[in-house]
N, CA, C and O atoms as a GROMACS GRO file, in nm:
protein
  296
    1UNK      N    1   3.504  -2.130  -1.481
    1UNK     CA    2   3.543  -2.111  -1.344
    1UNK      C    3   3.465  -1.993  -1.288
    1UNK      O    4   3.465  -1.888  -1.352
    2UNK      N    5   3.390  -2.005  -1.161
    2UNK     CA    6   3.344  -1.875  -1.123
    2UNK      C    7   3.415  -1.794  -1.040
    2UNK      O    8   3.502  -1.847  -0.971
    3UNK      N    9   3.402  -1.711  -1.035
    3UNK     CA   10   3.462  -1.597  -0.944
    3UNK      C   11   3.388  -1.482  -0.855
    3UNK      O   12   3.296  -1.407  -0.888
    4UNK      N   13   3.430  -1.488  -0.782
    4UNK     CA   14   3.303  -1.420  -0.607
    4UNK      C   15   3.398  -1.270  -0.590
    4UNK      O   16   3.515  -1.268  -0.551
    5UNK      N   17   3.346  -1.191  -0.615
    5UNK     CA   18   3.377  -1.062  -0.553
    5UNK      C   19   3.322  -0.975  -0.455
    5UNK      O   20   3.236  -0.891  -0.479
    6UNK      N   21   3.374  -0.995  -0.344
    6UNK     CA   22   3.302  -0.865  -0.252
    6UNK      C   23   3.351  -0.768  -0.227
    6UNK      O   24   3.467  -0.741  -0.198
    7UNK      N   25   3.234  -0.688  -0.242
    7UNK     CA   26   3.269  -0.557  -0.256
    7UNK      C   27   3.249  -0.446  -0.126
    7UNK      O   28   3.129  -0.420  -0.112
    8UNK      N   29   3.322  -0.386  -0.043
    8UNK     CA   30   3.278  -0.297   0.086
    8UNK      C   31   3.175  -0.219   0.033
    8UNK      O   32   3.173  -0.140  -0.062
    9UNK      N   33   3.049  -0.272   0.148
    9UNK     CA   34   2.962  -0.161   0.205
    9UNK      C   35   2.823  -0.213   0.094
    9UNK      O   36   2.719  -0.151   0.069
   10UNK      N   37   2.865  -0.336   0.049
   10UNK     CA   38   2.768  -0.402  -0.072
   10UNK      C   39   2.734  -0.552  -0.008
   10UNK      O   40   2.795  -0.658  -0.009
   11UNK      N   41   2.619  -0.513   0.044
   11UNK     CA   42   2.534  -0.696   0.077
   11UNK      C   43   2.569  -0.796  -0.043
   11UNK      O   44   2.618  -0.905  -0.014
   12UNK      N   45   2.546  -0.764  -0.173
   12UNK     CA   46   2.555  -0.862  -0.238
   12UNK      C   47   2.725  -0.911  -0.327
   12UNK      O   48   2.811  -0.826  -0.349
   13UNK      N   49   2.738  -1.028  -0.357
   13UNK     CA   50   2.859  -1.041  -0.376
   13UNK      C   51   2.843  -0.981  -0.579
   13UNK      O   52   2.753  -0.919  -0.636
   14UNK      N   53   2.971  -1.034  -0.631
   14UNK     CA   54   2.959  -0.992  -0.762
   14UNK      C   55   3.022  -1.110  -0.808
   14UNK      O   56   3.126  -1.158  -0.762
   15UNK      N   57   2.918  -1.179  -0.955
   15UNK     CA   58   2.982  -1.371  -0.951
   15UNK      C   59   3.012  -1.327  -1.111
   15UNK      O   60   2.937  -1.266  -1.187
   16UNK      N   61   3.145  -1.377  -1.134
   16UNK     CA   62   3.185  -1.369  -1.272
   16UNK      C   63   3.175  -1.536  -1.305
   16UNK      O   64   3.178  -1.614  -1.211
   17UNK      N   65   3.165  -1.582  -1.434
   17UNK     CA   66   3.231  -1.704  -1.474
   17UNK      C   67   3.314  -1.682  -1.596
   17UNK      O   68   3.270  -1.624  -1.696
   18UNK      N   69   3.435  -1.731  -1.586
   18UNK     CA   70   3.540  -1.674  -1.632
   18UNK      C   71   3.620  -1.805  -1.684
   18UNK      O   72   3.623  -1.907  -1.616
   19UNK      N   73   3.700  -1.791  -1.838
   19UNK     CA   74   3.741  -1.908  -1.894
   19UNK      C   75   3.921  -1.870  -1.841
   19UNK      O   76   4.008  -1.955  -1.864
   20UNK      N   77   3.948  -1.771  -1.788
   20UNK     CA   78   4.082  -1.768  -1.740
   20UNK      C   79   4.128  -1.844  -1.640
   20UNK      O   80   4.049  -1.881  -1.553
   21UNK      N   81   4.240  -1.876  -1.636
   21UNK     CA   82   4.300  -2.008  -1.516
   21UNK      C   83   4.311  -1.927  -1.394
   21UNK      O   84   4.329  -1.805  -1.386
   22UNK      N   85   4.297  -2.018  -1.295
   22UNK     CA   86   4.292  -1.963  -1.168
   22UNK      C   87   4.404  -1.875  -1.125
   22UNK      O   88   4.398  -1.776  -1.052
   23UNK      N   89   4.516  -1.935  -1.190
   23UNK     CA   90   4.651  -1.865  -1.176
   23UNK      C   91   4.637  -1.670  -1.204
   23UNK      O   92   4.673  -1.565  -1.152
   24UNK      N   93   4.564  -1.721  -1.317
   24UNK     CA   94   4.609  -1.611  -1.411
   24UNK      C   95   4.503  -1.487  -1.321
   24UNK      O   96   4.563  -1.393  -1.268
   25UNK      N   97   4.394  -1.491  -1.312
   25UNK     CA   98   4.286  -1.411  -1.207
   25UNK      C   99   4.378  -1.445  -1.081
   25UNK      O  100   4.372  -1.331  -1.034
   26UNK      N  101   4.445  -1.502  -1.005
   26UNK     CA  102   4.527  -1.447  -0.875
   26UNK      C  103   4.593  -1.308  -0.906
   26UNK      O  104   4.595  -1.192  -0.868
   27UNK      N  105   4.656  -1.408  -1.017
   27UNK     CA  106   4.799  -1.274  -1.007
   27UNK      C  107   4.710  -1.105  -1.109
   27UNK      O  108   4.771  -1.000  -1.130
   28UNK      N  109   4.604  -1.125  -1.140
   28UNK     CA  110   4.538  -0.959  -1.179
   28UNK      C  111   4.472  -0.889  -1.033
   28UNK      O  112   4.456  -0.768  -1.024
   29UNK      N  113   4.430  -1.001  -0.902
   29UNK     CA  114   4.383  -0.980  -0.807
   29UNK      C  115   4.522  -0.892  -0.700
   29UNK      O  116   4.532  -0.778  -0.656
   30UNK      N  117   4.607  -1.015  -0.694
   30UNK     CA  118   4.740  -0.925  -0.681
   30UNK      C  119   4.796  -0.844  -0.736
   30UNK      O  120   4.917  -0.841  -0.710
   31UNK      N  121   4.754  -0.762  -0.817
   31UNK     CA  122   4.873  -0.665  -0.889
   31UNK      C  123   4.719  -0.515  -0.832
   31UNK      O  124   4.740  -0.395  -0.813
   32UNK      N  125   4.624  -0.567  -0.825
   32UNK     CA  126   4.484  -0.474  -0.789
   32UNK      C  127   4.542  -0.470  -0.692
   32UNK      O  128   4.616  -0.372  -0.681
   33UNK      N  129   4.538  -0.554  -0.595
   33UNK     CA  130   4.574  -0.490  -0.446
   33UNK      C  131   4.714  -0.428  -0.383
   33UNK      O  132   4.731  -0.371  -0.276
   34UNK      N  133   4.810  -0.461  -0.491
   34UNK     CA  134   4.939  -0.389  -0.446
   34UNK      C  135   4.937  -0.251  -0.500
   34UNK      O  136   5.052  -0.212  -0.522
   35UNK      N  137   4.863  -0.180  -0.524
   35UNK     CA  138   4.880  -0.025  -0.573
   35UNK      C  139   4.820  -0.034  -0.714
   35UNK      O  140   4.828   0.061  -0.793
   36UNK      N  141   4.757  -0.156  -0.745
   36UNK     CA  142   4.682  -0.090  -0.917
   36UNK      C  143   4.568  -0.008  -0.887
   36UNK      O  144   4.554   0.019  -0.768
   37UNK      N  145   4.466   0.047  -0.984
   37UNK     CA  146   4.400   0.127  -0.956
   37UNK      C  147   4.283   0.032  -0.945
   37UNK      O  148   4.202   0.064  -0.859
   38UNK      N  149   4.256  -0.080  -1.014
   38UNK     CA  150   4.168  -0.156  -1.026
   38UNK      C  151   4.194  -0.311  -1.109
   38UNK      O  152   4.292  -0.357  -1.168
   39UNK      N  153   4.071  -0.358  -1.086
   39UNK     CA  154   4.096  -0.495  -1.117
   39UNK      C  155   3.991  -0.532  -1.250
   39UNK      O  156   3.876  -0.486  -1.254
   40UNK      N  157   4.045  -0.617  -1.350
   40UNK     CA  158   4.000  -0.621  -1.472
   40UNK      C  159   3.990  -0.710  -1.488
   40UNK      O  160   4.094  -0.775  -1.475
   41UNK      N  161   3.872  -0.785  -1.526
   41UNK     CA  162   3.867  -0.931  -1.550
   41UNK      C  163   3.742  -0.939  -1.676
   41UNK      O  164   3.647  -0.860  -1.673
   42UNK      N  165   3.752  -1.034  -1.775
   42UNK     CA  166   3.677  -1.052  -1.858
   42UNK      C  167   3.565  -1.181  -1.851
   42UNK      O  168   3.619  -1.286  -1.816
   43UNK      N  169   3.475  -1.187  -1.867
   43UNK     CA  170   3.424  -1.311  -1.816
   43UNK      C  171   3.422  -1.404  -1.915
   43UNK      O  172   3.482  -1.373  -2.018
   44UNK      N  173   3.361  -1.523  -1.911
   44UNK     CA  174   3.331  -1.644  -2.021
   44UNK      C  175   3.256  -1.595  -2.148
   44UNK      O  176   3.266  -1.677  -2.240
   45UNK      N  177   3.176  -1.471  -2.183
   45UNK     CA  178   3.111  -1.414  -2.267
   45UNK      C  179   3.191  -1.268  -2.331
   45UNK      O  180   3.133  -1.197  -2.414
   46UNK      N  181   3.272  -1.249  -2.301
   46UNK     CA  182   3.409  -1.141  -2.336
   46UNK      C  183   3.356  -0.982  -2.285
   46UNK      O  184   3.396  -0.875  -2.331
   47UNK      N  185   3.253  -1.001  -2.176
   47UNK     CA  186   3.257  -0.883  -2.147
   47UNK      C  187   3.329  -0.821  -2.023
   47UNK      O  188   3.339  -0.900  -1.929
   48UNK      N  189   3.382  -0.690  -2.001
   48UNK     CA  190   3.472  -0.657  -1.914
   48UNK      C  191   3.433  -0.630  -1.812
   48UNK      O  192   3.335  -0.559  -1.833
   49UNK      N  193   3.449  -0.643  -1.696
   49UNK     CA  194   3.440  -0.617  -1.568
   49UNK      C  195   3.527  -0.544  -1.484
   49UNK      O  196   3.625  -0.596  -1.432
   50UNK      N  197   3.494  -0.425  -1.469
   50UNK     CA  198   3.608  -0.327  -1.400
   50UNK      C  199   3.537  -0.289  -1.226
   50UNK      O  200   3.429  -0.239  -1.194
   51UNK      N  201   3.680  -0.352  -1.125
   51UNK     CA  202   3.615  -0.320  -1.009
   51UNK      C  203   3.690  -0.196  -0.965
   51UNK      O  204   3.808  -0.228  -0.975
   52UNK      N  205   3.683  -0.078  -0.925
   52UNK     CA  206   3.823   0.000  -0.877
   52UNK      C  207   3.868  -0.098  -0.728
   52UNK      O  208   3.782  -0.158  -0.663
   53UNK      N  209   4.052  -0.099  -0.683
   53UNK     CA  210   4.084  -0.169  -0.587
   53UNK      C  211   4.040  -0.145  -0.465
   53UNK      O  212   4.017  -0.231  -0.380
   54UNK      N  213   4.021   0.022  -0.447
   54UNK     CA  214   3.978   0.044  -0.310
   54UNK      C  215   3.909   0.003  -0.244
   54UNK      O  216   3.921   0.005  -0.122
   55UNK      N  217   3.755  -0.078  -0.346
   55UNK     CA  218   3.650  -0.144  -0.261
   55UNK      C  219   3.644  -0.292  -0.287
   55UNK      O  220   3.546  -0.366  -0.275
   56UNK      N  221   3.729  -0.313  -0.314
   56UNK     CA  222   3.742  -0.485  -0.314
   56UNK      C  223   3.745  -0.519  -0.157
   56UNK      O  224   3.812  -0.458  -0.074
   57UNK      N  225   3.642  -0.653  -0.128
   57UNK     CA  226   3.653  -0.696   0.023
   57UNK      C  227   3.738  -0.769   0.003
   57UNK      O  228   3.856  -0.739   0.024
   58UNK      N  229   3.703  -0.875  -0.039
   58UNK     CA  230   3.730  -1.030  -0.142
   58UNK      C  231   3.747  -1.106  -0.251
   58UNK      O  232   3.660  -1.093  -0.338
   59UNK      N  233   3.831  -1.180  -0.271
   59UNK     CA  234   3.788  -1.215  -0.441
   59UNK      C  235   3.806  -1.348  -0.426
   59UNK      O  236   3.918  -1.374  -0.385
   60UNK      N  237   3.718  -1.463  -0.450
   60UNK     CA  238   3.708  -1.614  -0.447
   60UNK      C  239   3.726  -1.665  -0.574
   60UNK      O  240   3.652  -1.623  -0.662
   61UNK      N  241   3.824  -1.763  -0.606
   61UNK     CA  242   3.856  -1.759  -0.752
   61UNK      C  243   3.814  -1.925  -0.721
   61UNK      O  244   3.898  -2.002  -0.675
   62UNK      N  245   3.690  -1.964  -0.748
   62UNK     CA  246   3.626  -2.132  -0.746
   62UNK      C  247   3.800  -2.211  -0.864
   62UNK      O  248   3.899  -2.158  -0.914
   63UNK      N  249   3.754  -2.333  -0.858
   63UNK     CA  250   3.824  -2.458  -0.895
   63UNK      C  251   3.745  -2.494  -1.047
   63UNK      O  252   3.623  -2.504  -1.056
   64UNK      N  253   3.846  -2.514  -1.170
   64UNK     CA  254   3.835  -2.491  -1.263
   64UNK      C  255   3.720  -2.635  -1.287
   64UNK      O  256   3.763  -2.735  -1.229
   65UNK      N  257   3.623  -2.651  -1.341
   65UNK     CA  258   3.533  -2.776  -1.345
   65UNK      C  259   3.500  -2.752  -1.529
   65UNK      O  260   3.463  -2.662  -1.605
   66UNK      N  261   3.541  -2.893  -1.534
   66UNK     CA  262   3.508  -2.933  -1.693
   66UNK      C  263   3.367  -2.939  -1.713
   66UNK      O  264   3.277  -2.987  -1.643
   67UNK      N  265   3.366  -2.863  -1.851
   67UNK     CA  266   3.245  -2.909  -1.923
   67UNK      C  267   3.155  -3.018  -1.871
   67UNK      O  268   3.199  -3.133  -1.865
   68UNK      N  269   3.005  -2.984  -1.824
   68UNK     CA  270   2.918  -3.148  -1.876
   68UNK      C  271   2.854  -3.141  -1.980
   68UNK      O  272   2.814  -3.038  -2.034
   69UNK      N  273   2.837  -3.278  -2.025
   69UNK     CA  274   2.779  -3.268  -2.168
   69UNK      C  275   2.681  -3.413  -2.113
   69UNK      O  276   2.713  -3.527  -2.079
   70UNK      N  277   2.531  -3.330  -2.125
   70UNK     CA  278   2.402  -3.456  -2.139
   70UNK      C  279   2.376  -3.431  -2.058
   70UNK      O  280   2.432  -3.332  -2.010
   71UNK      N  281   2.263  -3.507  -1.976
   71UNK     CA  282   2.164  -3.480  -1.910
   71UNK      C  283   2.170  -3.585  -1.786
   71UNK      O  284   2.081  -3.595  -1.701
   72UNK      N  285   2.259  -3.641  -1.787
   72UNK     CA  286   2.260  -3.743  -1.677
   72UNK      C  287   2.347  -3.656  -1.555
   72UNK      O  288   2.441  -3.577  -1.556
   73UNK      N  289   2.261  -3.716  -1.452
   73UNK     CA  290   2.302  -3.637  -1.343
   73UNK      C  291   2.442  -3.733  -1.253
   73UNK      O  292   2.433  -3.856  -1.240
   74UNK      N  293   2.545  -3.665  -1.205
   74UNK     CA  294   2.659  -3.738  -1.183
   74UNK      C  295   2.683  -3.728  -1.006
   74UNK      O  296   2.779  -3.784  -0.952
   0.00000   0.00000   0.00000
C-alpha cells in the first residue's frame, strides 16, 4: 500500500509503501495529529520513518492492491 505525506513548506511529497492496513496507518495518523509528538510508520522494507506532527500537511493512505505475479499486462 503506498502512502503520500506532505509535508509544510516542502514542494515534494514523501511516498512510503507500507505492508500495514489502511486502518491501522489512519489511526497512527490520528493519534499524530491529536497531540502526539510525531508520526511513525515503518515501510514494506522495515525501515522507520519518523515525521514530527507539527509539519504534517497531509497524509494519503492509497487502497491496499494485491500482489502481481508475471508479466502480462492487466
Amino acid at each position: 500500500m503506498e502512502i503520500k505525506i506532505g509535508i509544510q513548506n516542502v514542494g515534494r511529497e514523501l511516498v512510503i509503501d507500507s505492508s500495514e492496513t489502511p486502518d491501522a496507518v489512519a489511526e497512527l495518523v490520528s493519534r499524530a495529529m491529536n497531540g502526539g509528538a510525531e508520526l511513525r510508520l515503518k515501510d514494506a522494507k522495515g525501515n522507520l520513518v519518523i515525521v514530527p506532527s507539527n509539519v504534517l500537511g497531509y497524509v494519503e493512505i492509497g487502497a491496499e492492491e494485491p500482489r502481481r505475479v508475471g508479466f502480462g499486462a492487466l
